[in-house]
N, C-alpha and C positions, 0 to 999 in steps of 0.2 A: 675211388681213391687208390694208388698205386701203395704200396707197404713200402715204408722203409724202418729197417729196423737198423741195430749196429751190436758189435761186441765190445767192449768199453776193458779191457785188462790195464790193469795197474800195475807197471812193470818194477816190481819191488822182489821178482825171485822169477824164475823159467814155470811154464805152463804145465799141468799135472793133467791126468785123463777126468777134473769135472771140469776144468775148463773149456775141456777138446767138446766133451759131450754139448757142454753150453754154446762152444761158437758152433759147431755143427746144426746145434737147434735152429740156432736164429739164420743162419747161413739157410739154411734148407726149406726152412718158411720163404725167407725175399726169393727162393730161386722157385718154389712150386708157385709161388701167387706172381709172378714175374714182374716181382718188384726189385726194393735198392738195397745192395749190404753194405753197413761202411763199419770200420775200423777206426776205433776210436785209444789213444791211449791217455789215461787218468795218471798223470803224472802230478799232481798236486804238492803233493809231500816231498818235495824235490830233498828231504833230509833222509829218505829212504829210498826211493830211485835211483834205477842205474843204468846208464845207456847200451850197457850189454846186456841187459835184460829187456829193455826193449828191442833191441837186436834180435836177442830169442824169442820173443812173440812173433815178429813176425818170419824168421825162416820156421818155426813149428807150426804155422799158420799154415805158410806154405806148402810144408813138407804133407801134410793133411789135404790137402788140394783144394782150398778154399783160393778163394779172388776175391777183390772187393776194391771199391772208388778209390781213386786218389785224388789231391794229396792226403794223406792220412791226417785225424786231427791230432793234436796234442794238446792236452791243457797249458802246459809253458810256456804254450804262444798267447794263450790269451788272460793272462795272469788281469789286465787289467779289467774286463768285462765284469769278470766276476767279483776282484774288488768295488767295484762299481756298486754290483748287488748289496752287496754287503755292505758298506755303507747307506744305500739308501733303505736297510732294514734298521742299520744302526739310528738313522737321523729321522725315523717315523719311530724312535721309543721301544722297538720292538726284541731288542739285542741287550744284554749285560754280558759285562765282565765277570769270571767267574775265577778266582786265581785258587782255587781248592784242590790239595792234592789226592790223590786217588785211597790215601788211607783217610782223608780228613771225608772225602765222598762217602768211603765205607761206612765211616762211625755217622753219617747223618742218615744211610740207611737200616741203622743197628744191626749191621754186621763186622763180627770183630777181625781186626785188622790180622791175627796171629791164627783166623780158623783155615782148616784145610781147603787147598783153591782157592781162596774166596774168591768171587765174581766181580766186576764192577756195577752198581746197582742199577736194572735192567732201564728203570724209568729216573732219571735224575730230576729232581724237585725243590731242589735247596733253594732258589730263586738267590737272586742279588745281595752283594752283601754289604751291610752298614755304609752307608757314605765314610763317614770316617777310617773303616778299616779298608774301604776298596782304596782311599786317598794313600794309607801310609803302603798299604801294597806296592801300588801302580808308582810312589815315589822311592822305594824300594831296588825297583825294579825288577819285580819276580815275575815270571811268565805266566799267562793268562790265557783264555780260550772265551771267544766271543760265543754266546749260546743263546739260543731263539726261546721267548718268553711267552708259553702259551699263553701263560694268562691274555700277558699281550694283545697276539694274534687272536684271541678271542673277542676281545676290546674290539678291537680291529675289524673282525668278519662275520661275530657273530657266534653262534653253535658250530663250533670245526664241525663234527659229524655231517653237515647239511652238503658238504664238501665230498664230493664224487667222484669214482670212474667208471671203467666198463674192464673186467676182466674176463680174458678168456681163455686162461688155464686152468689152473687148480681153483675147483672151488667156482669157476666161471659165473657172469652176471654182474649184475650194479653192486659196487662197496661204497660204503660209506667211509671217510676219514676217523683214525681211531687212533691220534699221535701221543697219546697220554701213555703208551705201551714204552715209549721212548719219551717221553720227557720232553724236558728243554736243553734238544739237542745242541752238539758243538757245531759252530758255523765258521768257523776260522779259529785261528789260534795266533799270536802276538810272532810267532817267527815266519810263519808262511802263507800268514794273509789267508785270503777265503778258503776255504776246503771241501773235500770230493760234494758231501749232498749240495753246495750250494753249484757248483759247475755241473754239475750232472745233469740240474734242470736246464740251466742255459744252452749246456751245450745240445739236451734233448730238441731246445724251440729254436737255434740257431741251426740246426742241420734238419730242420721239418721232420725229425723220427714221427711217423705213424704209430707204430707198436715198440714197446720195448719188451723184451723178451729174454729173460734169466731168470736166473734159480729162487726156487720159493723162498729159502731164506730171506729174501728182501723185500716179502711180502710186508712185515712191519714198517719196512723205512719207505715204502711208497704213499701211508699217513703224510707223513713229513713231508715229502715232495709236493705232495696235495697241494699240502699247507703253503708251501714257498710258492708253488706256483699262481696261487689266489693272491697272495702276499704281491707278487712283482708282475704281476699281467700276463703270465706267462698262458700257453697251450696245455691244456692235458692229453697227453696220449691213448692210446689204450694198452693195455699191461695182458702181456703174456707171460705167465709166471710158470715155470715147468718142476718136475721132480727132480730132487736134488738128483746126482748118481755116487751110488754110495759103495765101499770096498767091500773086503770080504767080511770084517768083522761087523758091516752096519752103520758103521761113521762114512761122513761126506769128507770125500777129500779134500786137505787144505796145504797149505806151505810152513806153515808152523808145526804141522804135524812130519812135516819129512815126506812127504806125498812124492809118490816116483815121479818123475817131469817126462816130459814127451821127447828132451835128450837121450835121457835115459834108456829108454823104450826104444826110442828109433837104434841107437847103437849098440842093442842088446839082438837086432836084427829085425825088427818088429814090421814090418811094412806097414804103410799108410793105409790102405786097401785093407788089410788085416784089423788093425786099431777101430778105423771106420765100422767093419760087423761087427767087431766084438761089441760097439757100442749101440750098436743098430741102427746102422745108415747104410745106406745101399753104395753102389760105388757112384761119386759126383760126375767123373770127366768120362769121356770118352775113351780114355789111357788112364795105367798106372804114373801118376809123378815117380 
């Protein structure tokens, strides 16, 4: 079996050094097993996307001396596939409306809405709500988020757990599905149609990814993808899941945190070559880019 894996960035802000480490990772797997790297951009939420930010992915791809197939995918080309999905989870029962705002979520996890940070509650469980109050909502017309109904998808397939992969990253060997960590997640929302978990499986069985390969953090939401993929006839892959890479203080880099970009870095004088060790990659090309 040839590997193909992809790097998938959601171009909603410029690429930071755990991004760099992550496409490195997967880039360096397809190129030792002499397999396929593709470039994928998760533009979904086109109400936070920005075509200069996708611009920036790929010149700080470059600038890093990665390569990888063309044409590049984008999810805003395939808006309809994945509506598709989503409806036919919607018309097998398996989807509700959920129009609950994030303080009304809090107070049904009994956390109060004025505590310090409060979190959004890790596993959401409220299920559906009243026929009559979804009616006066939905004629309302207040915004909504279409969300996957374990119970459901239990109906459905059975003991989720029974539901498999092969991991060989962290923690490597057979997982069991364990989506109750996460609830009844959001599968779309009333302004932008289907959303990232449900194109992400698509997009993984419509470009044959062999391995998917990112940050352990997503070790939770690959439950969920289990699940969609048992749900719509899809492929399981196998999951390479790596260590986060984390700064000086211990946190994983991110975009809301202010995280340096690889802008930044590059025009602070930084060479690629450089970036590359310090992350611990040997140098990719035959030349300095």
């Amino acid at each position: 079996m040839t590997l193909v894996t992809r790097f998938a960035p959601s171009p909603t802000g410029r690429l930071h050094k755990g991004h760099a480490f992550s496409a490195l990772t997967a880039w360096t797997a397809a190129r030792e097993a002499g397999g396929r790297f593709l470039l994928r951009i998760e533009d979904t939420d086109f109400t936070r996307c920005r075509p200069e930010y996708e611009a920036g992915v790929l010149e700080d791809l470059a600038w890093l001396g990665l390569d990888w197939e063309t044409p590049v995918r984008r999810q805003s080309d395939h808006r309809a596939a994945y509506d598709d999905a989503l409806e036919q989870l919607r018309a097998k029962g398996l989807l509700y409306r959920c129009f609950r705002t994030r303080k009304e979520r809090l107070a049904l996890a009994g956390v109060a809405p004025h505590a310090d940070d409060p979190a959004d509650p890790a596993a959401f469980t409220g299920g559906p709500h009243a026929p009559e109050e979804e009616a006066r909502r939905l004629a309302a017309g207040e915004p909504f988020a279409w969300r996957l109904s374990l119970e459901q998808a239990r109906r459905k397939l059975g003991d989720l757990s029974r539901l498999s992969w092969i991991e060989e990253g962290v923690d490597p060997g057979l997982h069991h599905a364990r989506p109750e960590a996460l609830g009844d997640m959001v599968m779309g929302r009333k302004d932008i149609g289907a959303g990232y978990v449900i194109a992400s499986v698509i997009d993984d069985a419509a470009q044959g990814i062999t391995h998917v390969i990112r940050g352990e953090d997503l070790v939770p939401m690959t439950s969920i993808q289990r699940v969609l993929q048992a749900l719509l006839d899809l492929p399981t892959p196998i999951y390479r899941h790596h260590p986060l890479l984390l700064d000086d203080q211990g946190k994983r880099f991110a975009k809301r945190d202010g995280a340096v970009t690889l802008a930044q870095i590059r025009a602070d004088g930084t060479s690629p070559r450089a970036l590359r060790e310090q992350l611990g990659f040997r140098e990719p090309t035959g030349s300095e880019p």
